[in-house]
Every structure is written in C-alpha cells, then in structure tokens.
N, C-alpha and C positions, 0 to 999 in steps of 0.2 A: 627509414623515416627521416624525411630531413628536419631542420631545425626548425623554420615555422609551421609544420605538421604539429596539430594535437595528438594525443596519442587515442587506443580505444578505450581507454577508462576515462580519458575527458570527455571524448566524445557521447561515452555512455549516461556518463556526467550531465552534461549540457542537455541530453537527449529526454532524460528523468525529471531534468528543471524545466523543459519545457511543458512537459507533461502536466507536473505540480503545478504550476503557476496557471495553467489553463485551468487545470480542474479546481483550484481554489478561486479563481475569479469566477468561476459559475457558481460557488457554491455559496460564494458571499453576495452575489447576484439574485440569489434566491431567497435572501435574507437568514440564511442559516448562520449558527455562529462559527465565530472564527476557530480553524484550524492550522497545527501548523502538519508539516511535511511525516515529521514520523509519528504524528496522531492517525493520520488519513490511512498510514501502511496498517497501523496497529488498528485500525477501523475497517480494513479491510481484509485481517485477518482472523474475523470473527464468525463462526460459525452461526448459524439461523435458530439454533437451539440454548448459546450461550456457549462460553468456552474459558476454561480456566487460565488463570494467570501464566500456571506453568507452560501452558500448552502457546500461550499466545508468547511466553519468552522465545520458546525453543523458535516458534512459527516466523517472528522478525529477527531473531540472533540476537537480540538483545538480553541484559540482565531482568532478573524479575524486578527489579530495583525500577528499573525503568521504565516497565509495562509498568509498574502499579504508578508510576508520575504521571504516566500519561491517564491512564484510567480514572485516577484521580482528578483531574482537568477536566476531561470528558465527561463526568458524572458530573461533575460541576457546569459544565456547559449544556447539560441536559439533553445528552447524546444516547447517553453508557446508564444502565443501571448496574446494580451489584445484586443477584438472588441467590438463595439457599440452592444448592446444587442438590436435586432429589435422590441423586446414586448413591453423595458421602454428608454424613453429619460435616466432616471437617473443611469440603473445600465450598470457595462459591462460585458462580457462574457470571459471567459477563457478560451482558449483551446491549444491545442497542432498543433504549426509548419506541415510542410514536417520532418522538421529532427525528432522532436517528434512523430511522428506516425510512423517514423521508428522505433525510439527506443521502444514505447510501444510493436509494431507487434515482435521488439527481445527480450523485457519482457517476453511478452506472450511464446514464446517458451522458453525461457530460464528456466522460473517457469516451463514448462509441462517438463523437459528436467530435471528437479533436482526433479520433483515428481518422474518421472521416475526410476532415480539414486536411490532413496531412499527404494522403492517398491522394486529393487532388492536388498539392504542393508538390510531391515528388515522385505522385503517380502507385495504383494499384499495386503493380506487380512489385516495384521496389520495397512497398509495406508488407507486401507477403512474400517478400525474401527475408524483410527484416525479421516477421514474426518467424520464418522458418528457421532462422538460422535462432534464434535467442530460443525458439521452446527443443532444441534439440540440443541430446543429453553432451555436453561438455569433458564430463571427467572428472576424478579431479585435478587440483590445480595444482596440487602439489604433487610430483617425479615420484615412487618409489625409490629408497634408498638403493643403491646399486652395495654390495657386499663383498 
C-alpha cells in the first residue's frame, strides 16, 4: 500500500458513510424524525415481533447501556415503543410504532434505491462482487495462538 492509498477499513469507512448519509437524507425527506447512525443499525436490528435489550446489545456489539440510550431517544422520537414481553414477567420487548414501521418500509427502499444509484456509478457486476465478497464468511480476525 503506498502512502496516499486509504487503507480497507477507511475505505470500508467512507463506504458506510456514504450509505448513512443517503439513507438519512431520504428519511428526513419523508418528514420522519431525525436519526442518528447507530439509532438506524439499532433500528435495524429489531425483530418484527419485538426484541429484547439484551438481544439487541449482543446484535450491534454494543453495551446494554447503550441500546437502552438509544432506545430511549427513539421512544422518544416516537419510533420505539417498550411492551411487556408475553414469554417472561421480567423482560420487555422492543419494537417499532405505526410511525416506525413507516420509517423502516422508507429505509428499506431508500437502501434498495442507493444500491441501485451505485450499480449504475460503478456498474452491476462490481456491486455483486462487492456484496459477494462482504457476505462470505471471513474468519476470525484474530490468528490462533501458535503453542
């Protein structure tokens, strides 16, 4: 890699804010309210039935500390409700409003709508290398100890 070369976690970088930044200009476009970046992951890692805090920590790698900040915001921006979870008296469920599953349904097209944009930017087959090479399994990152 030479020296004005970004590396691939910039690039991965740059690649995700491009993303974010489309998807929240449509969605402020829609007159939805304002979201920030890791509301949207944690918006988008919500089950159709409701999903627990812990489940939604483990789901973005975040602390529960965090999911409930965000959840909190969101209930407030009248996204997110909070319901009694039917399986346990102790935990509750999370889920998305009427106005929230609006927003998710103009998510969901607004991401298919800048995949789109982009496949004619730099062409079909290069976005279906990209999505190949990103949904195929990695490893992990870290070596095995050698002993």
């Amino acid at each position: 890699m030479t020296e004005s070369q970004r590396d691939l976690l910039q690039l991965l970088g740059a690649a995700r804010r491009w993303f974010e930044d489309g998807l929240l200009a449509a969605l402020a476009d829609e007159g939805l309210p304002t979201v920030t970046p890791p509301q949207v992951q944690l918006f988008a890692a919500l089950d159709e039935d409701g999903t627990t805090i812990s489940t939604l920590a483990r789901r973005t790698g975040v602390t529960r500390q965090t999911v409930h900040q965000a959840v909190h915001a969101l209930v407030a921006a009248g996204l997110l409700q909070q319901v009694h979870d039917p399986s346990s008296a102790r935990q509750r469920l999370i889920r998305r409003t009427e106005t929230g599953q609006r927003a998710h349904a103009q998510a969901r097209r607004a991401l298919e709508q800048l995949e789109a944009r982009l496949a004619d930017r730099i062409g079909k087959e290069a976005v279906a290398a990209l999505r190949s090479a990103l949904e195929a399994p990695w490893g992990d990152p870290v070596p095995p100890r050698s002993r």
